[in-house]
DRENDO-1510 file (C-alpha; in Angstrom, 1 decimal, always signed):
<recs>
REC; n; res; u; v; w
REC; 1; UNK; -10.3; +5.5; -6.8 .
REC; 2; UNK; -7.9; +2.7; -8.8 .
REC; 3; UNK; -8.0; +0.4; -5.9 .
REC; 4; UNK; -10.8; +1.7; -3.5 .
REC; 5; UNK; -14.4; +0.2; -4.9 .
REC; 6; UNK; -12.1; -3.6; -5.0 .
REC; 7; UNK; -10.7; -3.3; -1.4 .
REC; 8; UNK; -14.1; -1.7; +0.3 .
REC; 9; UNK; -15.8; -4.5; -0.8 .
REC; 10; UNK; -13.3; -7.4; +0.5 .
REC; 11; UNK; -14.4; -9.4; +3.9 .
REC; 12; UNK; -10.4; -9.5; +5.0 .
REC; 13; UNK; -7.3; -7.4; +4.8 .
REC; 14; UNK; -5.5; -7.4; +1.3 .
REC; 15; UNK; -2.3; -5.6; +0.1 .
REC; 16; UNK; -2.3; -3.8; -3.1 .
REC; 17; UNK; +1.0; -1.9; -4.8 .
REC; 18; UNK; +0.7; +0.8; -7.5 .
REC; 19; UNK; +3.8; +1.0; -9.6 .
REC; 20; UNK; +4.4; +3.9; -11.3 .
REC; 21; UNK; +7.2; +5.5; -14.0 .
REC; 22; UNK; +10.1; +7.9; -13.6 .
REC; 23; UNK; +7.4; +10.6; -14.9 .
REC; 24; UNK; +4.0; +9.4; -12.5 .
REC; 25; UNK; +2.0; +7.7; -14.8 .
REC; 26; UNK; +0.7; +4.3; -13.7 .
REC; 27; UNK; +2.4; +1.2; -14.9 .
REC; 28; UNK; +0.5; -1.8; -13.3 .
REC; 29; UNK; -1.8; -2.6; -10.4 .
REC; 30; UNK; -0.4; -5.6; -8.3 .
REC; 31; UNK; -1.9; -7.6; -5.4 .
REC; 32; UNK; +0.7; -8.5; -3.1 .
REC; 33; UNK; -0.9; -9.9; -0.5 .
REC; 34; UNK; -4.5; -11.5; +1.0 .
REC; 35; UNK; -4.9; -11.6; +4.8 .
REC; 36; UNK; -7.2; -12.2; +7.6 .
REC; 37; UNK; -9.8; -9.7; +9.1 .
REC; 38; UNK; -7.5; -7.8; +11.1 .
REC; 39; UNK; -4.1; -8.2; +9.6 .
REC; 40; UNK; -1.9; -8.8; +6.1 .
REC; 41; UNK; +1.7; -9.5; +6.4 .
REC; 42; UNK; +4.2; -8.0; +4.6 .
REC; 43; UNK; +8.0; -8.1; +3.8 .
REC; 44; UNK; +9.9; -5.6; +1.9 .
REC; 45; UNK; +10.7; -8.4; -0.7 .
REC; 46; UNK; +7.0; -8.8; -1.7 .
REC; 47; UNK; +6.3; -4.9; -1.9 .
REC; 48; UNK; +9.4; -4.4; -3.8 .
REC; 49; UNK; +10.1; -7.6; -6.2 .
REC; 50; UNK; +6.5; -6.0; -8.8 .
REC; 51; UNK; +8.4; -2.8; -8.7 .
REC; 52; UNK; +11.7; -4.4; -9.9 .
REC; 53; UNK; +10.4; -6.6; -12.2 .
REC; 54; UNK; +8.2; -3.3; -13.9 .
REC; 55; UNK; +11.2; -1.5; -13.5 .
REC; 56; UNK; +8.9; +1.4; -11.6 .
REC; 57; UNK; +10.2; +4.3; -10.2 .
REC; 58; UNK; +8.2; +4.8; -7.2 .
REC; 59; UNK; +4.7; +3.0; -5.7 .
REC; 60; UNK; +1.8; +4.3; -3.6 .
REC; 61; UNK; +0.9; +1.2; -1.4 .
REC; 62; UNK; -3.1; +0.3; -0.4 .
REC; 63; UNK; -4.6; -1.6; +2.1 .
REC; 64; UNK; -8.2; -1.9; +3.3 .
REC; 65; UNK; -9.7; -2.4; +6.8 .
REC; 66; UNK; -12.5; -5.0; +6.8 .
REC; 67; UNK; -13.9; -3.4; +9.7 .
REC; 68; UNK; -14.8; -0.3; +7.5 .
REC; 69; UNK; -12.7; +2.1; +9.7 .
REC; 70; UNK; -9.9; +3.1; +8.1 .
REC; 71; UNK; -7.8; +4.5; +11.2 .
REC; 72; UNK; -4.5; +3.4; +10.6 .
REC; 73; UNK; -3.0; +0.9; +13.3 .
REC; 74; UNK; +0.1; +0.8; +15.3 .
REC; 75; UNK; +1.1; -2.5; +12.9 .
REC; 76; UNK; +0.0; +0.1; +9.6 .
REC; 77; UNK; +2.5; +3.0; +10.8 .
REC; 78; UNK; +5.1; +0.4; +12.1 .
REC; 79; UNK; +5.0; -1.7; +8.5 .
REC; 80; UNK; +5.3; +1.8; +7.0 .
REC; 81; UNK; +7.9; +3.1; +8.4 .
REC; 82; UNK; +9.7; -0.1; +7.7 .
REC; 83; UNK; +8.9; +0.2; +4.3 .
REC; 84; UNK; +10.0; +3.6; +3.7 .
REC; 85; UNK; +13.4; +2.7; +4.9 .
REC; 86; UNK; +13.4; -0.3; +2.8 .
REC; 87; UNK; +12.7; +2.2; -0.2 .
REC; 88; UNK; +15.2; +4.1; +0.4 .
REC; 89; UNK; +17.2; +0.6; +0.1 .
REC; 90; UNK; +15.9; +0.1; -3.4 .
REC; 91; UNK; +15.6; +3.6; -4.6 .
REC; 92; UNK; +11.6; +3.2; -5.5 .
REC; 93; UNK; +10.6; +6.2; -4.0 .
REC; 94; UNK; +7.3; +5.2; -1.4 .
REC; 95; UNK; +4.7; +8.0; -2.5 .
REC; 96; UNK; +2.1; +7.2; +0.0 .
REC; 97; UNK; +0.5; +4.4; +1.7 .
REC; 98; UNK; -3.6; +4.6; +1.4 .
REC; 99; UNK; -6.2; +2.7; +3.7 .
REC; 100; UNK; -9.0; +1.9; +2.8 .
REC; 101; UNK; -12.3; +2.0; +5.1 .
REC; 102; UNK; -16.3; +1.1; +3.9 .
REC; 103; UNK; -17.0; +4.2; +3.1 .
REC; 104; UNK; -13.3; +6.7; +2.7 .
REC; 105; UNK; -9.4; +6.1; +2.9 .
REC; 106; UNK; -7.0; +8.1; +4.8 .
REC; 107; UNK; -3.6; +9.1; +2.6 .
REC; 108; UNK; -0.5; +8.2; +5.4 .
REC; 109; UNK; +0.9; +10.9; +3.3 .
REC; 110; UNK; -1.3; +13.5; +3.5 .
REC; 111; UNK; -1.5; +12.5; +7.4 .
REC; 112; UNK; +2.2; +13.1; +8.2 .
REC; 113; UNK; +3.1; +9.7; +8.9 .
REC; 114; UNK; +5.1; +9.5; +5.0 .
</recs>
């Protein structure tokens, strides 16, 4: 519900990190990146350097589909995976990677893909 009612509403694909403390309660809300329609690109350095900087333990990443659908993509499990692995890296703990459709989100987490 943090991020949902901004990135339903936005006409192309946008990036969002939420940074959390060692204990799970939210530090800061940080856009990390703005899109086209179909796509946002994203590097590890980008997710990772608003974590650092808050000194946050872990961050649940959200992204929206302009489309309204909110199926994740062969590029969303792909940057995903990639992302956990560059978690691991850092030691921020990934907690989940949410997508956000017109109308619901599907939690990669609660999915299996995390």
């Amino acid at each position: 519900e943090l991020v949902r009612f901004e990135l339903s509403s936005l006409k192309q694909e946008a990036l969002y990190v939420i940074l959390k403390d060692v204990k799970g309660r939210l530090i800061s809300v940080e856009k990390v990146s703005i899109g086209t329609l179909s796509e946002v690109l994203v590097h590890p350095r980008e997710v990772f350097f608003p974590a650092v900087r808050h000194k946050a333990s872990s961050l649940i990443l959200a992204h929206n589909h302009p489309s309204g659908d909110p199926t994740p993509s062969a590029a969303d499990l792909e940057m995903t995976r990639h992302l956990v692995r560059s978690s691991r890296v850092m030691g921020i703990h990934l907690d989940d990677h949410l997508i956000v459709g017109a109308t619901s989100y599907i939690s990669l987490k609660q999915a299996n893909y995390i």
